[in-house]
C-alpha positions in Angstrom: 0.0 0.0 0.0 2.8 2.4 0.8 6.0 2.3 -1.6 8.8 4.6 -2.8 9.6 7.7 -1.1 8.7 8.6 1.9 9.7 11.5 3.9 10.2 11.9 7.6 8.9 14.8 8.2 10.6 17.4 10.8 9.0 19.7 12.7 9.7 23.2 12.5 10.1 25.7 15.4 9.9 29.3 15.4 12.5 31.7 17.5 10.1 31.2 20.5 10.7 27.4 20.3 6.6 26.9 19.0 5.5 24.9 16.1 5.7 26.8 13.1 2.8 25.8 11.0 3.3 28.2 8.0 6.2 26.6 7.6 5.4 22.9 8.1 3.0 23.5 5.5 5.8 24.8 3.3 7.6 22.1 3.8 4.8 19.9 3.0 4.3 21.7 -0.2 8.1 21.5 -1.2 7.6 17.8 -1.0 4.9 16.8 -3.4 6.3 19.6 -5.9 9.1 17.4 -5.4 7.3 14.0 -6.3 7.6 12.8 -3.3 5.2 9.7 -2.5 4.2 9.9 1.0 4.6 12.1 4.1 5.2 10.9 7.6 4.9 13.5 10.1 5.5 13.6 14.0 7.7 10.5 13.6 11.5 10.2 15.6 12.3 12.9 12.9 9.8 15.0 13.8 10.7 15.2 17.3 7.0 14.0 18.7 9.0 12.4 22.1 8.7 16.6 23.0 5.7 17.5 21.2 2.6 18.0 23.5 -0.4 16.0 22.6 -2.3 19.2 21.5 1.4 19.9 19.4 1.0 16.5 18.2 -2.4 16.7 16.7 -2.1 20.1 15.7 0.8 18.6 13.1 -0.6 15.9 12.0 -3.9 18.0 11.1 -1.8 20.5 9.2 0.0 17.9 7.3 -3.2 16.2 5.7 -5.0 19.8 5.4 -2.2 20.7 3.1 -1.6 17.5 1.6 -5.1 17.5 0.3 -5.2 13.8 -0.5 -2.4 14.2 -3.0 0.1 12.3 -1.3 -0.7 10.0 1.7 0.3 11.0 5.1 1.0 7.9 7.8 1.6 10.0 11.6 3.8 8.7 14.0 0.8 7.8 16.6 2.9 4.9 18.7 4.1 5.0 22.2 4.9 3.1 25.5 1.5 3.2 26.7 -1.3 0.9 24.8 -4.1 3.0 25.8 -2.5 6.3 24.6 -1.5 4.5 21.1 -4.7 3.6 20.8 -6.0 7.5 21.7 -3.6 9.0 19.2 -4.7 6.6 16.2 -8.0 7.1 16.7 -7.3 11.0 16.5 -5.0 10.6 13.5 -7.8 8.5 11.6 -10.4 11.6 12.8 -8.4 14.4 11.0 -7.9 12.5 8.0 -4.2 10.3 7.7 -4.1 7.5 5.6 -1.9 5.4 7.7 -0.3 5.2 11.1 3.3 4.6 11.8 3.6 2.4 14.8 6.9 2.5 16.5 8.3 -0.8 19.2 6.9 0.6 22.8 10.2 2.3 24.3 11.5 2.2 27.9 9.4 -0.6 29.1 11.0 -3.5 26.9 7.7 -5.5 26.5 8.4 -9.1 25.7 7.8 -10.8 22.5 3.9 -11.5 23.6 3.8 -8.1 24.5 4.7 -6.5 21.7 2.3 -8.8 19.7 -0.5 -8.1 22.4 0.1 -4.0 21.8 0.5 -3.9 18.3 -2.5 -6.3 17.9 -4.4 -4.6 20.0 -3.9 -0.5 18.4 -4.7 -2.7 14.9 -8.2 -4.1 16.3 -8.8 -1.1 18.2 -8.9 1.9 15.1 -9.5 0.4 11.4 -6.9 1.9 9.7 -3.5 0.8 8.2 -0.9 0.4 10.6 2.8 0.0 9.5 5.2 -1.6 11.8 8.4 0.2 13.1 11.3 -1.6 14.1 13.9 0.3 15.8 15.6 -1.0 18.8 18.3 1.4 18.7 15.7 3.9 20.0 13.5 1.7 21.9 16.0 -0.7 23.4 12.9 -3.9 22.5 13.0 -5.2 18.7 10.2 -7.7 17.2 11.8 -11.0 15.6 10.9 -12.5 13.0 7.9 -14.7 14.5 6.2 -11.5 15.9 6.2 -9.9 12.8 4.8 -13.0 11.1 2.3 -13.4 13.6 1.4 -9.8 13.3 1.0 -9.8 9.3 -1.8 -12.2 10.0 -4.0 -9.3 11.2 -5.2 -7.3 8.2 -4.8 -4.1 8.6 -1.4 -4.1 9.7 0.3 -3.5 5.9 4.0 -2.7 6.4 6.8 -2.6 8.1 9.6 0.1 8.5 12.8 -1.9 8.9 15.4 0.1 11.4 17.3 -3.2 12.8 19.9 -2.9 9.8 19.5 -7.3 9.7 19.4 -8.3 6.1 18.8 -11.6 8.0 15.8 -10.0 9.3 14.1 -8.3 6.6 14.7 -11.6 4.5 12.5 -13.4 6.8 9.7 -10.6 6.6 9.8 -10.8 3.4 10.2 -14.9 3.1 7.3 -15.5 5.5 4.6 -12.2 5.4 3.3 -10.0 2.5 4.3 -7.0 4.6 5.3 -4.5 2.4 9.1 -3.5 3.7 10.3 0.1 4.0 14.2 1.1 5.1 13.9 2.8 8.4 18.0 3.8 7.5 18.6 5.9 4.1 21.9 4.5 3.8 20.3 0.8 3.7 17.6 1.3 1.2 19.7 -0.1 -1.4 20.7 -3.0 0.4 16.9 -3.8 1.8 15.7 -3.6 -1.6 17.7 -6.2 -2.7 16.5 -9.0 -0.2 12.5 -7.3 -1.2 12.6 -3.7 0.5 9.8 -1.6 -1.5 11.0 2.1 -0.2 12.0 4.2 2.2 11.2 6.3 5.1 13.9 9.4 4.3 15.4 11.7 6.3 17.6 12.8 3.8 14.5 13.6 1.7 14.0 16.5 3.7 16.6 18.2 1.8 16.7 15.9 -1.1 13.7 14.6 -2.2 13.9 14.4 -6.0 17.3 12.0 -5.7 15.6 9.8 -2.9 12.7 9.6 -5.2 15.0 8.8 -8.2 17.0 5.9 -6.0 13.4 4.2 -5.2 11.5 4.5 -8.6 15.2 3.0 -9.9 14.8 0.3 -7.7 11.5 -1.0 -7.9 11.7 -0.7 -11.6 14.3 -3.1 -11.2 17.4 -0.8 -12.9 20.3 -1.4 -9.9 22.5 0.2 -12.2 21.0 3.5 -11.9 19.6 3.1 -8.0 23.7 2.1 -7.2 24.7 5.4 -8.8 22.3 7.5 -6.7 23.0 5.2 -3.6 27.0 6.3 -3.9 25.8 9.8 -4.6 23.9 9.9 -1.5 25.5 8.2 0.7 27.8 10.4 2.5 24.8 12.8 3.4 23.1 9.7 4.6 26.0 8.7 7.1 26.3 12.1 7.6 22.6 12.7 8.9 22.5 9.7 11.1 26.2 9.9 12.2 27.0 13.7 13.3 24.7 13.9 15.7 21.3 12.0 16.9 18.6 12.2 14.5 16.8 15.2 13.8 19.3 17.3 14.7 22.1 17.1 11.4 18.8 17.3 9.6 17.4 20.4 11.1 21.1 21.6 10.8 21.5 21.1 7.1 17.9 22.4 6.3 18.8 25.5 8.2 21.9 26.0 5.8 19.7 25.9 3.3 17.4 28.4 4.1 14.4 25.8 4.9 14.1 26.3 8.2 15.5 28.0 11.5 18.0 26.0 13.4 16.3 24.7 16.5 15.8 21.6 18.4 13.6 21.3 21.8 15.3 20.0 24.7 16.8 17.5 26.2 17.7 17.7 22.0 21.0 20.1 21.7 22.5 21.7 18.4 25.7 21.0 16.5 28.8 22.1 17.7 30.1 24.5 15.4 32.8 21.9 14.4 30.0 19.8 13.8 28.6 22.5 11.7 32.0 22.8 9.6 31.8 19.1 9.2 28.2 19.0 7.4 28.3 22.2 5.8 31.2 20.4 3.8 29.4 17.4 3.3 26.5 19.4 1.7 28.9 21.2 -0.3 30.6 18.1 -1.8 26.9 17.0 -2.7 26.1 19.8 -4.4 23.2 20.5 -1.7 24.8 24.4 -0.8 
């Protein structure tokens, strides 16, 4: 259902440290004049640990006003807490998205029943699509491979952003489920594809879309040739995005070199050192990006 380019959408702050809608909505509007294929806001990228819930729905309502149907928009509506998962799908599917992004419960480290029990039980609880995210390098849990199985059983659970960096993994998922499989890790989405990855959830696509776009159309037509080109072109931002610093704040950096947005990230979230910022604005340079 979901496939291609997606970007993780950051959330922009304004010199008082509040949302700034106007330009979210610009941001949103770059995107699909970009051709990008779906927009996923108040995700890790979008920095929703430190968004209020009021901030949170605020976002995602803004997002698919603006969007218009032209693109979908899966929010970021997962958390720790079952009941509050549940509360923020069922908001999500009220203001309009088309999809929910549902990330491993954090902090808690449910088991392997548990996870199936919370997943399962946001899926039954709000009839929407629901894709999987599996990222124990935030959340310190990770589904295996018979969770996920067990959890593509239930039908309105369609996809699965892959953030483990196991081709092992993904091979299963895609072996075993009809889960469509998404690269939670830009630099991987090359690799993923090749063992059945169908896209990508970008970061780098919030200062790049048209190349991410060009890497997955390349790659689910099936021309590696091209997608390997545009993987080695891109992939020093990549590293450089998820390597600097923790993820959003290279991002939010490199879009404020770029004019996009202003350079701010909420607490306990802290800004590049400035060697940090001689570092990136280099990379962005050697990518032709500045």
């Amino acid at each position: 259902m979901f496939t291609g380019s997606l970007v993780a959408l950051v959330t922009p702050f304004d010199v008082n440290g509040e949302v700034d809608y106007k330009v979210l909505r610009d941001l949103v509007e770059f995107q699909i004049e970009s051709g990008i294929d779906g927009l996923v806001p108040v995700g890790t990228t979008g920095e929703s640990p430190t968004l209020s819930h009021e901030e949170h729905g605020k976002v995602i309502k803004a997002v698919v006003e603006q969007a218009n149907g032209r693109v979908p928009v899966i929010a970021g509506t997962g958390s720790n807490a079952t009941r509050e998962a549940i509360e923020l799908t069922r908001h999500a599917k009220e203001v309009g998205v088309d999809g929910v992004l549902q990330v491993n419960p954090y902090y808690n480290k449910p088991t392997q029943e548990g996870l199936y029990q919370h997943f399962k039980s946001v899926a039954n609880a709000v009839d929407i699509p629901v894709v999987l995210y599996n990222i124990p390098g935030r959340c310190a849990v990770a589904m295996d491979g018979e969770t996920i199985t067990r959890l593509s059983e239930i039908s309105n659970i369609v996809a699965i952003k892959e953030a483990t960096g196991s081709l092992d993994l993904a091979s299963e998922i895609a072996m075993n489920t009809d889960l469509t499989i998404l690269s939670g890790d830009d630099s991987l989405t090359l690799p993923l594809a090749s063992v059945g990855g169908k896209g990508v959830i970008s970061v780098a696509a919030n200062i790049v879309p048209k190349d991410v776009k060009a890497l997955t159309d390349s790659l689910n037509s099936g021309d590696f040739t091209t997608a390997r080109a545009l993987h080695q072109k891109l992939f020093g931002l990549c590293k450089a995005m998820l390597g600097l610093s923790t993820n959003p704040i290279p991002i939010k950096a490199a879009m404020a070199m770029k004019g996009m947005i202003i350079e701010d990230v909420r607490l306990p979230m802290t800004p590049l050192t400035d060697a940090q910022k001689v570092t990136l604005r280099n990379v962005l340079e050697n990518c032709d990006i500045l």
